[in-house]
N, C-alpha and C positions, 0 to 999 in steps of 0.2 A: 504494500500500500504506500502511495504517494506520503501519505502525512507521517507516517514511520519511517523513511526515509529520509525526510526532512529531521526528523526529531534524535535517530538515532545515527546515520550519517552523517549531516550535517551539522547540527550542535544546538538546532532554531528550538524553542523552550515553547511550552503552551500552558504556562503556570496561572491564567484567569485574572492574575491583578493585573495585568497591562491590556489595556487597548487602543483602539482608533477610529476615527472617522472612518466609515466606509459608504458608499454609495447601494441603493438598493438592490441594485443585482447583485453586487458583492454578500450581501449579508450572510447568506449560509456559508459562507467560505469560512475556515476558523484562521485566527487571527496567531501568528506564530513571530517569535524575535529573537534575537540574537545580545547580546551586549557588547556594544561596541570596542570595549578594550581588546576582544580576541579574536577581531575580526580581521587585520593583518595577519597574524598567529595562520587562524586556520586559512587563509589566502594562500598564504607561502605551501604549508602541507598539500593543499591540493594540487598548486605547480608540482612540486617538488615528486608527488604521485602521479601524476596524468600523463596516460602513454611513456609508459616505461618499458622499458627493451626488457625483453625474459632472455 
């Protein structure tokens, strides 16, 4: 599933206290974020992993 993906790959949190504006058709969409102190961090990791020679 997309949103486990996002949450266990990625790093993006779906902890209820944070939200945002969203637009009506957005609404069922659930609302996922990151903290931006580690957001360089995991940049680099995913360079440093993508398309790597075996």
């Amino acid at each position: 599933m997309l949103f486990d993906y996002y949450q266990n790959q990625m790093g993006f949190a779906d902890e209820g206290e944070k939200a945002t504006a969203k637009p009506l058709y957005d609404l069922s969409c659930k609302f996922m974020y990151q903290e931006a102190e580690t957001l360089e961090t995991r940049r680099q990791e995913f360079f440093d992993n993508f398309n790597t020679k075996e």
